[in-house]
C-alpha positions as CSV (number, residue, x, y, z in Angstrom):
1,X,-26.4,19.4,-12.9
2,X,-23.1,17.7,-14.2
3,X,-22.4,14.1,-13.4
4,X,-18.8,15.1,-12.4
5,X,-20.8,17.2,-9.8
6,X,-23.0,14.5,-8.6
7,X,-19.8,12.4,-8.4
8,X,-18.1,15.0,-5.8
9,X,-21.1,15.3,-3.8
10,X,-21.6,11.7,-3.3
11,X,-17.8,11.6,-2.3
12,X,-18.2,13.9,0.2
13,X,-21.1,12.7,1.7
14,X,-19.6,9.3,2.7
15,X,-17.1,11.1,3.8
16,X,-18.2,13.6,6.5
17,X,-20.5,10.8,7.3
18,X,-17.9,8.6,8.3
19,X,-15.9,11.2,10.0
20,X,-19.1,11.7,12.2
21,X,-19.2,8.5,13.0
22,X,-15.4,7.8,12.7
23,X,-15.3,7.2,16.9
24,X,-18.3,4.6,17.1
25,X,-17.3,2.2,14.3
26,X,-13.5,2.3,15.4
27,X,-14.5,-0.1,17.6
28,X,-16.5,-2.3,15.5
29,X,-15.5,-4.9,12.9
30,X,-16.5,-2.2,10.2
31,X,-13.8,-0.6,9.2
32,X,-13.4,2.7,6.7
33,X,-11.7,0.7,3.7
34,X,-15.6,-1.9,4.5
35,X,-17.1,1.9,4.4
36,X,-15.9,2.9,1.8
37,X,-15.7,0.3,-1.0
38,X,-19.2,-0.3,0.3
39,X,-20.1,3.0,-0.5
40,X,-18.7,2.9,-4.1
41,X,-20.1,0.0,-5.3
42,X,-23.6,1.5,-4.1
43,X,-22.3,4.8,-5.9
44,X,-20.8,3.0,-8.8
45,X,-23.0,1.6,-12.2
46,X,-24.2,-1.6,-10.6
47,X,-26.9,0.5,-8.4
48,X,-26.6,4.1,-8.8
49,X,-24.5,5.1,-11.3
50,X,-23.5,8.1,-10.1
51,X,-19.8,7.2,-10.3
52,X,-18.9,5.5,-13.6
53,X,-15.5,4.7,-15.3
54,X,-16.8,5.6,-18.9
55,X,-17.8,9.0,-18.0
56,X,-14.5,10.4,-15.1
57,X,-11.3,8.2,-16.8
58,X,-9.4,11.2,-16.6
59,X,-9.8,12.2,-13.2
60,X,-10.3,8.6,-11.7
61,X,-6.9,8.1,-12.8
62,X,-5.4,11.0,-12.0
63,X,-6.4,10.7,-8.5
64,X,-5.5,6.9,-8.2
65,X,-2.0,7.9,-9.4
66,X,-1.3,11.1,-7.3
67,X,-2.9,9.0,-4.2
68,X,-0.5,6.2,-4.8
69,X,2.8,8.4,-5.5
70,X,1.8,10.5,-2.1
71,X,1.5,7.4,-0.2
72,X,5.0,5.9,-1.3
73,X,6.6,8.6,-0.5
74,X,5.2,9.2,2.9
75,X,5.6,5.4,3.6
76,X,9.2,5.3,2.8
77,X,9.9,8.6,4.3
78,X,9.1,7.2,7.8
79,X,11.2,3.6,7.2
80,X,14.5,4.3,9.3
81,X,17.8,2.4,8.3
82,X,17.7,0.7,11.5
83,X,14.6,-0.4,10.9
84,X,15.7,-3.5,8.7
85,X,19.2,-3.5,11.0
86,X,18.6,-3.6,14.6
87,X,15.6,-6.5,15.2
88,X,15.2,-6.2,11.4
89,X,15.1,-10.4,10.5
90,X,11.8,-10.5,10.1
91,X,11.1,-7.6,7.8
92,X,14.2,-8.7,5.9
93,X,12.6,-11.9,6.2
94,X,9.4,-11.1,4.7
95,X,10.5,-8.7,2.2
96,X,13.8,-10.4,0.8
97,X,12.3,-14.1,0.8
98,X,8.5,-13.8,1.3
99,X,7.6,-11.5,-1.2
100,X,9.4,-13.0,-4.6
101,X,7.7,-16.4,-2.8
102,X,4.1,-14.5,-2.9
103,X,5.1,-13.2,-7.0
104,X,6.0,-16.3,-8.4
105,X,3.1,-18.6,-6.3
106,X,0.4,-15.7,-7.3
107,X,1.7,-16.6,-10.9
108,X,2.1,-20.6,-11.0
109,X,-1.5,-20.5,-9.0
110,X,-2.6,-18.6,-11.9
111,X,-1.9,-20.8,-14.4
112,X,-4.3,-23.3,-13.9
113,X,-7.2,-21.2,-12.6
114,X,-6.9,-18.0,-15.3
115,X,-6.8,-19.6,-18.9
116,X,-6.6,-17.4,-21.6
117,X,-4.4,-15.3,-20.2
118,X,-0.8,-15.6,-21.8
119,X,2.3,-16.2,-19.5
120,X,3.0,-12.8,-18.9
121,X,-0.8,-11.3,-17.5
122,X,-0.4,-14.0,-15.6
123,X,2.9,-13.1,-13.8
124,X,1.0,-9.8,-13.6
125,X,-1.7,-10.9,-11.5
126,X,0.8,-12.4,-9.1
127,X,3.1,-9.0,-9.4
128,X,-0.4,-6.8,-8.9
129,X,-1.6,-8.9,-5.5
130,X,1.8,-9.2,-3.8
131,X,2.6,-5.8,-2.1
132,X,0.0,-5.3,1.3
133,X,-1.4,-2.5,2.9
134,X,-1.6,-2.1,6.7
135,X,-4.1,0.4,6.3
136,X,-6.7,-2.2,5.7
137,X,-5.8,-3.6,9.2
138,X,-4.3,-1.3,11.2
139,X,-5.7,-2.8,14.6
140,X,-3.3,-5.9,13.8
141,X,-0.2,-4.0,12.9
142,X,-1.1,-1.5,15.9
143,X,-2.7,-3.4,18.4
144,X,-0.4,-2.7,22.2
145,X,-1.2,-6.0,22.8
146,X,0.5,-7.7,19.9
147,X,4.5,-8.1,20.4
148,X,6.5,-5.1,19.4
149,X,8.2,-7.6,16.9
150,X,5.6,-8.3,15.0
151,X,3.8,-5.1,14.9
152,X,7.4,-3.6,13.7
153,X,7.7,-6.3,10.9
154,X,4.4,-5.8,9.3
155,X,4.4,-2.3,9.5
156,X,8.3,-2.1,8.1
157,X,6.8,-4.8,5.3
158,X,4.0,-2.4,4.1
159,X,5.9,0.3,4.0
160,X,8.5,-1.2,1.5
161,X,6.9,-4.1,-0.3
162,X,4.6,-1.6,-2.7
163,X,8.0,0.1,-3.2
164,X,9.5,-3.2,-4.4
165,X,7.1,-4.8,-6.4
166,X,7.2,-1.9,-9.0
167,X,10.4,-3.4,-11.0
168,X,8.3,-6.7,-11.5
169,X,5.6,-5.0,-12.4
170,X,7.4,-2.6,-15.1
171,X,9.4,-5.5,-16.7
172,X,6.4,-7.8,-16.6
173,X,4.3,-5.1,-18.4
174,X,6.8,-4.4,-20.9
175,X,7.0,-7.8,-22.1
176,X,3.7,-7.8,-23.0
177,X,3.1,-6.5,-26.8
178,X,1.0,-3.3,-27.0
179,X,1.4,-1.7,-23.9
180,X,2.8,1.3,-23.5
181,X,6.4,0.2,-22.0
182,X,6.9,-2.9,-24.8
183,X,7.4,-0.1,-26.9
184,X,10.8,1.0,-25.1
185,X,11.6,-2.7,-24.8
186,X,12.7,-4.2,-21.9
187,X,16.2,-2.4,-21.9
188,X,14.8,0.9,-22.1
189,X,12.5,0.2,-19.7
190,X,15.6,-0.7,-17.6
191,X,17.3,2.4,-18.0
192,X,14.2,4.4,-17.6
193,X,12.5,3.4,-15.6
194,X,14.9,1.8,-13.0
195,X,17.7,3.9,-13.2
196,X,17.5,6.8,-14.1
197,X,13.9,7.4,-11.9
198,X,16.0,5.9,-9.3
199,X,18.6,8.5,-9.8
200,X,16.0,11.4,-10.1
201,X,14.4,10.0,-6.6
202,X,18.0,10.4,-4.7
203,X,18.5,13.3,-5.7
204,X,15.3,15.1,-5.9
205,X,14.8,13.5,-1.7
206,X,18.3,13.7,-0.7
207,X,18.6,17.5,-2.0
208,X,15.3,18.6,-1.0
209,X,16.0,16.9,2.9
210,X,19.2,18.9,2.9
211,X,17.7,22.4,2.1
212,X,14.7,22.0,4.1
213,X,17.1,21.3,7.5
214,X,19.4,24.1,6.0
215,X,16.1,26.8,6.0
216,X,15.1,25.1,9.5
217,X,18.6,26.0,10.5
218,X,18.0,29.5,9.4
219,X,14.7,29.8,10.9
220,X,13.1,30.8,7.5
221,X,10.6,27.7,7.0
222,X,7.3,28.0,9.0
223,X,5.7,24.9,10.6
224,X,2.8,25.2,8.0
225,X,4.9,25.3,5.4
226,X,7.3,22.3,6.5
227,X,4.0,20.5,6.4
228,X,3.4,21.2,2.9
229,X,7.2,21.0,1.4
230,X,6.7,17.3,1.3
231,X,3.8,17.4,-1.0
232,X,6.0,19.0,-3.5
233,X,8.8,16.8,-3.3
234,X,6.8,13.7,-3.8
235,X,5.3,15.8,-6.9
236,X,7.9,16.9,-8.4
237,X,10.2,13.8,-8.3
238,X,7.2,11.9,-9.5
239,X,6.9,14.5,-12.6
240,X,10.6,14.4,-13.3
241,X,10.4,11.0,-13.9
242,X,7.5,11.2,-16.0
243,X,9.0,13.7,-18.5
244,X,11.6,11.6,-18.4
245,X,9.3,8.3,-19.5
246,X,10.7,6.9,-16.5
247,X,8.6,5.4,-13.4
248,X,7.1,8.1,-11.4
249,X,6.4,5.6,-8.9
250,X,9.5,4.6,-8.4
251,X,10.9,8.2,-8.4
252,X,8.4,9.3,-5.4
253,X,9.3,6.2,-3.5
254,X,13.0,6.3,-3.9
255,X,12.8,10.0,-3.2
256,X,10.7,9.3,0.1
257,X,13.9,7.4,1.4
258,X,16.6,9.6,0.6
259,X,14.2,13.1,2.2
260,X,13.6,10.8,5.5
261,X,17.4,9.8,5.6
262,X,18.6,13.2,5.2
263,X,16.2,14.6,7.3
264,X,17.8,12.5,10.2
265,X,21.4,12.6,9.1
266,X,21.3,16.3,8.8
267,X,19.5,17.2,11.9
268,X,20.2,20.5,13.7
269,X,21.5,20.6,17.2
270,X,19.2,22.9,18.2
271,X,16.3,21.2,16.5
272,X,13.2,20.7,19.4
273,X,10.9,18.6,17.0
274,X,11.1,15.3,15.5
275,X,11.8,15.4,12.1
276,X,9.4,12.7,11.5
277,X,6.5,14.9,12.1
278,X,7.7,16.8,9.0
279,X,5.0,14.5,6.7
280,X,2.2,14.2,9.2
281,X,-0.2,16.3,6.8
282,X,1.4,15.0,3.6
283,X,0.5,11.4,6.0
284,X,-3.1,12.1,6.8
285,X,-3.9,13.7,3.5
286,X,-2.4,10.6,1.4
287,X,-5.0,8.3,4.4
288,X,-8.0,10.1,2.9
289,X,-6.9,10.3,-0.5
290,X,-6.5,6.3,-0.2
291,X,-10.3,6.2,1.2
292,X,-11.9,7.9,-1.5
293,X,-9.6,6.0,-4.4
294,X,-11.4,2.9,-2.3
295,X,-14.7,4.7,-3.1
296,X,-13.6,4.8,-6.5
297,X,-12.5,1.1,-7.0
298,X,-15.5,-0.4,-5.6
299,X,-17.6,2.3,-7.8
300,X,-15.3,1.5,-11.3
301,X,-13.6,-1.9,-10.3
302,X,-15.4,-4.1,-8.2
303,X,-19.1,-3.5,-8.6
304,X,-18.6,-4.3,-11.9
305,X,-16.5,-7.4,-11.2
306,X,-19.3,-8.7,-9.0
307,X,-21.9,-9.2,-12.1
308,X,-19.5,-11.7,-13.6
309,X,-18.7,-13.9,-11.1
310,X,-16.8,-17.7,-11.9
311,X,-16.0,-20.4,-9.8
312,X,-12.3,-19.5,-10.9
313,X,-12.2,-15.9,-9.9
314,X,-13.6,-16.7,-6.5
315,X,-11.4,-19.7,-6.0
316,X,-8.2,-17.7,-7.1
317,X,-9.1,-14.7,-4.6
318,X,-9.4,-17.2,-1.3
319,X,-5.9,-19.0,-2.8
320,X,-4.1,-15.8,-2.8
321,X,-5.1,-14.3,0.2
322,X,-4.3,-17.7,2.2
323,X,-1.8,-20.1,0.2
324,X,0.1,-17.5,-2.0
325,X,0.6,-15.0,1.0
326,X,0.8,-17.4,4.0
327,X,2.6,-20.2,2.2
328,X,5.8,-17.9,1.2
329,X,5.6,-16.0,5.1
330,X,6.2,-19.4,6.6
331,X,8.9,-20.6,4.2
332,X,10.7,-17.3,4.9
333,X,10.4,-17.7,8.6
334,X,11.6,-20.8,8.5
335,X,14.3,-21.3,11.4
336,X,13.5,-18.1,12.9
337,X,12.1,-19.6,16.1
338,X,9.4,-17.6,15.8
339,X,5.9,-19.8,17.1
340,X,3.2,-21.2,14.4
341,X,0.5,-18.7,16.3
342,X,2.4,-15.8,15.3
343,X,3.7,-17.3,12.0
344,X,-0.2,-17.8,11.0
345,X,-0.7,-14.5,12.5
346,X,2.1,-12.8,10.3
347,X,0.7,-14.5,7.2
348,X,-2.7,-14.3,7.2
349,X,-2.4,-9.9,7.9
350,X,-0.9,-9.6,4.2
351,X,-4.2,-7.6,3.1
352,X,-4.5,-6.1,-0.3
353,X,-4.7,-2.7,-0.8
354,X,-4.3,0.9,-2.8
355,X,-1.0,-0.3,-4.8
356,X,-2.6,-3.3,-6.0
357,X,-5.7,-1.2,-7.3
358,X,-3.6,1.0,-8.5
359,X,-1.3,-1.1,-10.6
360,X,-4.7,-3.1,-11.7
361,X,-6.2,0.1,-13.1
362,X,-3.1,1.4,-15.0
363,X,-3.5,-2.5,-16.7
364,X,-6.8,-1.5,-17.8
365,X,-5.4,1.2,-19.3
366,X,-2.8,-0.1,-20.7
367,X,-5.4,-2.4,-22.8
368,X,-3.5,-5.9,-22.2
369,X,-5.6,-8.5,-24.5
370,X,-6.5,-10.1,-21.2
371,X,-7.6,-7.2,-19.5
372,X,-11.1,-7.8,-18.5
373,X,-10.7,-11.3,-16.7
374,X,-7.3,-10.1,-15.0
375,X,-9.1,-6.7,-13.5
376,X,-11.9,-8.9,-12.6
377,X,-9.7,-11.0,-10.8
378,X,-7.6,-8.3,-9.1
379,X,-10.8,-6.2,-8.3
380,X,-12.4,-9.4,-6.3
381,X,-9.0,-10.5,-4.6
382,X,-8.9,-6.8,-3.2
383,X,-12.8,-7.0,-2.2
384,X,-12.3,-10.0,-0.1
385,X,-9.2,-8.8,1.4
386,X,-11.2,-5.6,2.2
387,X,-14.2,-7.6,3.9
388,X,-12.6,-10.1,5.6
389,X,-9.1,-8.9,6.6
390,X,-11.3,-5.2,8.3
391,X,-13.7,-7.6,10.1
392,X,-11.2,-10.0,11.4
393,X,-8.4,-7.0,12.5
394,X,-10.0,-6.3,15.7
395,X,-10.6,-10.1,17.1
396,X,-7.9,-11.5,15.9
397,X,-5.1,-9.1,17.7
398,X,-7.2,-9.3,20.6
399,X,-6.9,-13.1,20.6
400,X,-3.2,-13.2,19.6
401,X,-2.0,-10.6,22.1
402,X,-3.9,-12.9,24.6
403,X,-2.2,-16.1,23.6
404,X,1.4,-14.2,23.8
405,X,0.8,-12.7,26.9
406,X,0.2,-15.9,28.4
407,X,2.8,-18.0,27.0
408,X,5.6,-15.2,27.3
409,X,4.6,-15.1,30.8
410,X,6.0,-19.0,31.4
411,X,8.8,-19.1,29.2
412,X,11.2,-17.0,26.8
413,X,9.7,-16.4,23.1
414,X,11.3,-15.0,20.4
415,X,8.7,-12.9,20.0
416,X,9.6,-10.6,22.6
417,X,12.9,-9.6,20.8
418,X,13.5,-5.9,21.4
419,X,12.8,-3.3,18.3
420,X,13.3,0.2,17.7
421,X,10.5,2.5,17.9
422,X,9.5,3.2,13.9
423,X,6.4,5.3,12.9
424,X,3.5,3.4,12.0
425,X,1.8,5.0,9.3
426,X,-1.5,6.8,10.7
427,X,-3.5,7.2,7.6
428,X,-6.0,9.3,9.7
429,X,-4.9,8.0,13.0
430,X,-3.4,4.7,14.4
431,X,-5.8,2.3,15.1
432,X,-8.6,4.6,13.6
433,X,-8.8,5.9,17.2
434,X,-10.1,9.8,17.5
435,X,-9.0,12.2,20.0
436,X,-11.0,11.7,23.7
């Protein structure tokens, strides 16, 4: 029997087993990303080999890159315009102040702790670690008894920060000789891969929100279906933008925006269901597809990482997760009355996530000269965020939903500023909770 076989058998496996067990451990401190990068690196060439980079490139990457463009545009698609308006300081906070903070701190802290690699890799690594992924701590972002502010910030923040990092990561990539984008040069990349993807996303969402309401209208689209139309958008603005050598990324993203926006804007009067529910599969399936591209990186990325261990790796991974992500949250909170408990709160649930090892992969593929120590160092940030930011999720909401319930009950927090309801993205089910 074929290794690729082996491979999807061993996939499988830890997956129905965790779906058997799915409502026992959503309780626990384990959570599925601990499941299943666990899983990986026992599947991967450090123990098993079943699951090995050399032998599956092709469809390791594949998978990684359809993964990541479903989960942009799904995550974008459910970001309402009101989201960053009404209550919206401390998304806007976070994502117009915090994040460039968390860029350029990942990349001075890298400096001293990564030699060898030259200035650019290293404003990679910063670019690579900034965006988060509430997936990896959903019980913090969804926890009832954690403020609606804060919940609505961090989820409005992961839902746009992957989105926005992609421009730094593109022009930082193309100044590095070699790689596939310093061919086009920084002002092609520009025009490529900012612009004109850009351009293809608007239109491809925007157009392909108006016809689906305009069938909807007609009664022609079945509920199946309507379920599946996303998947196809997200595809084909992605693949536009490819043949385009533009940013598929970015196309699927910006795409995800314009179909949400004009599924709302164009809503029919006699229209029973929320529009929102239109990417509850293309949701779900992109939450499983991230679990098993989790398999994957603790199989291909982070079991390997783990036999070559330094001092510096380590010490860079606990700097980014703490000073480079909680550092910039409290400088972009500053004035915002907002209390240190929930300001430490805010900064410390910053976990890494699918966009970082996706955008760490396509550098190994990309064949930077410094590829090996900044994958290494991207794979172990990632496997510590995995560990400790699953196993802390639970207790800490628990403790901070305490602490605000009894302080908002003797005086008036800012905390407790009213926010719309937004969608928090379910990636198999908000707080990993099954049906009763």
């Amino acid at each position: 029997m074929s290794s690729g076989v082996w491979t999807g058998v061993a996939v499988a496996g830890v997956t129905l087993a965790y779906a058997l067990c799915s409502r026992r451990l959503s309780s626990t401190p384990l959570s599925s990303a601990i499941v299943f990068v666990g899983s990986g690196i026992l599947l991967g060439p450090v123990a098993l080999d079943v699951l090995n980079l050399n032998h599956d490139t092709a469809p390791i990457i594949t998978l990684l890159e359809v993964t990541l463009a479903l989960v942009l545009f799904t995550d974008a698609m459910t970001i309402h315009r009101r989201d960053l308006v009404t209550g919206g300081f401390l998304p806007g906070r976070l994502l117009g102040i915090g994040l460039p903070l968390s860029i350029g701190a990942g990349w001075l802290l890298a400096w001293p702790l990564l030699p060898g690699l030259t200035v650019w890799e290293l404003a990679l690594v910063g670019a690579i670690l900034a965006p988060t992924d509430a997936a990896l701590g959903k019980s913090a972002i969804s926890h009832p008894r954690v403020p609606a502010l804060v919940r609505h910030g961090l989820n409005v923040e992961s839902g746009l920060n992957d989105g926005m990092v992609l421009p730094f990561f593109i022009l930082f990539l193309a100044a590095i000789p070699g790689t596939q984008y310093a061919e086009e040069g920084v002002a092609g990349v520009f025009w490529r891969a900012l612009v004109l993807s850009t351009a293809l996303g608007l239109l491809v969402g925007g157009l392909g929100g108006r016809l689906l309401q305009w069938s909807r209208a007609r009664g022609w689209v079945t509920r199946e279906w309507r379920q599946v139309y996303p998947l196809a958008l997200a595809a084909a603005s992605y693949e536009l933008a490819v043949v385009t050598d533009g940013s598929g990324f970015i196309a699927a993203w910006v795409a995800g925006f314009a179909f949400g926006f004009a599924l709302r804007r164009h809503r029919t009067g006699n229209e029973q269901e929320n529009p929102d529910r239109t990417g509850e599969f293309a949701d779900n399936l992109g939450g499983l597809l991230a679990s098993i591209s989790l398999l994957v990186f603790g199989a291909v990325l982070l079991g390997p990482a783990l036999e070559h261990l330094s001092w510096r790796i380590i010490l860079y991974a606990v700097l980014s997760l703490t000073v480079v992500r909680m550092l910039p949250v409290a400088l972009s909170l500053a004035g915002s009355r907002l209390r240190p408990p929930t300001v430490a709160y805010i900064g410390w649930f910053g976990p890494r996530g699918l966009a970082s090892v996706v955008l760490g992969l396509l550098v190994v593929e990309e064949h930077v000269p410094g590829v090996e120590l900044l994958g290494r160092v991207v794979a172990i940030t990632i496997g510590l965020s995995v560990l400790l930011h699953g196993i802390s999720a639970v207790a800490l909401a628990e403790r901070y939903g305490r602490w605000h319930e009894k302080t908002a009950a003797t005086r008036d927090l800012r905390e407790g500023t009213p926010v719309p309801e937004s969608p928090v993205r379910r990636r198999l089910g908000p707080l990993d909770k099954p049906e009763m």
